[in-house]
N, C-alpha and C positions, 0 to 999 in steps of 0.2 A: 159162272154163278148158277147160272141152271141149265137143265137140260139133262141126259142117259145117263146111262151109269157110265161113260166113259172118263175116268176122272183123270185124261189128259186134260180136258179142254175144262175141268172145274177149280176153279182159285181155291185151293184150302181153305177151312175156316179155324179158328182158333181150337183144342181143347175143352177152354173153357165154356164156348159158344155149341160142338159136341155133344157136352155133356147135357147139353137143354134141349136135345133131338129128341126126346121123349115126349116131352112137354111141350115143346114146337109143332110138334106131329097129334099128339090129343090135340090140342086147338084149332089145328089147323083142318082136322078132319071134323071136328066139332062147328066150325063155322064155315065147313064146304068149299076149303080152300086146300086140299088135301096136297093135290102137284104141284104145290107152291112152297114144300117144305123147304126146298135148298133157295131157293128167294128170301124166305124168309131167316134163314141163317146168314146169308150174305146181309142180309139189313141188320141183324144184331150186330155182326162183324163188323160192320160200319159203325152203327150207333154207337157200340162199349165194347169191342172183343170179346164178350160174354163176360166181362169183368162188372161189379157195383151190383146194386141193389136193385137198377131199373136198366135193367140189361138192353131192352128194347126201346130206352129212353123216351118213354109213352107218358109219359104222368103229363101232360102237357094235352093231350090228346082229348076228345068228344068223351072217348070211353072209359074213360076214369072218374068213376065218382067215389071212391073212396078214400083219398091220399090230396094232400095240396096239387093244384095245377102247377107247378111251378118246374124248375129242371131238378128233376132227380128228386120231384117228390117221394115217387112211387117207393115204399120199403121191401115191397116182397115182390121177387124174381118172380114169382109164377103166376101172379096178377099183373105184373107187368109183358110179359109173354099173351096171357088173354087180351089186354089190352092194345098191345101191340098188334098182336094179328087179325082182331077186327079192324082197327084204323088200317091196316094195308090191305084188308079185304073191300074196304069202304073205297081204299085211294085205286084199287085193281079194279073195281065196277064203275067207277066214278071216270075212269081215262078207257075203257072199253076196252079194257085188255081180254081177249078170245081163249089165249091158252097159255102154258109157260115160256114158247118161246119167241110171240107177239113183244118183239124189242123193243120196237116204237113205241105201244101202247105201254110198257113195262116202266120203263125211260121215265116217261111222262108221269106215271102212279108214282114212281119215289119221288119225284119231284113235290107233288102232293102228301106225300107222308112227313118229308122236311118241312115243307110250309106248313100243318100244323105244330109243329112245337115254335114255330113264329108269331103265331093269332092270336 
């Protein structure tokens, strides 16, 4: 899920979750979390394949204020990717994660990315 460009040791991600490397990558370099890009796909891959409306199934999340809090509020993929990647930037500062391949501390931030769409 992260780590070089060796893409033995990277789990594919879907196509559809691909296709939002553009826009995973502006946010992600927009809120200073740049080497977190293939993190940040493995958590869409999780969340929705890169499938629905709220790809990063965030609408639940602190950083949504525009859409119901609820599951799968969020209507537009690309707000939901902003959203997304500040909440995983919040849950990556928040467990003391150092760098991409800080496992333990890594572990513990998705942990905290799930537990908001439970609050």
């Amino acid at each position: 899920m992260v780590g070089g460009d060796n893409s033995s040791t990277v789990s594919p991600v879907s196509a559809e979750v691909e296709a939002y490397e553009p826009l995973i990558r502006q946010y992600a370099n927009q809120y200073g979390i740049g080497e977190y890009v293939e993190l940040i796909k493995a958590v869409m891959m999780q969340e929705s394949g890169g499938r629905g409306l709220d790809p990063m199934q965030s609408s639940e999340g602190g950083f949504n204020t525009r859409y119901p809090r609820e599951p799968n509020g969020i209507t537009d993929p690309e707000y939901s990717i902003q959203c997304g990647v500040q909440e995983l930037k919040s849950c990556l500062v928040s467990a003391g994660v150092e760098n991409p391949i800080d496992m333990q501390n890594i572990k513990l931030a998705l942990q905290g990315y799930n537990c908001v769409k439970r609050s």
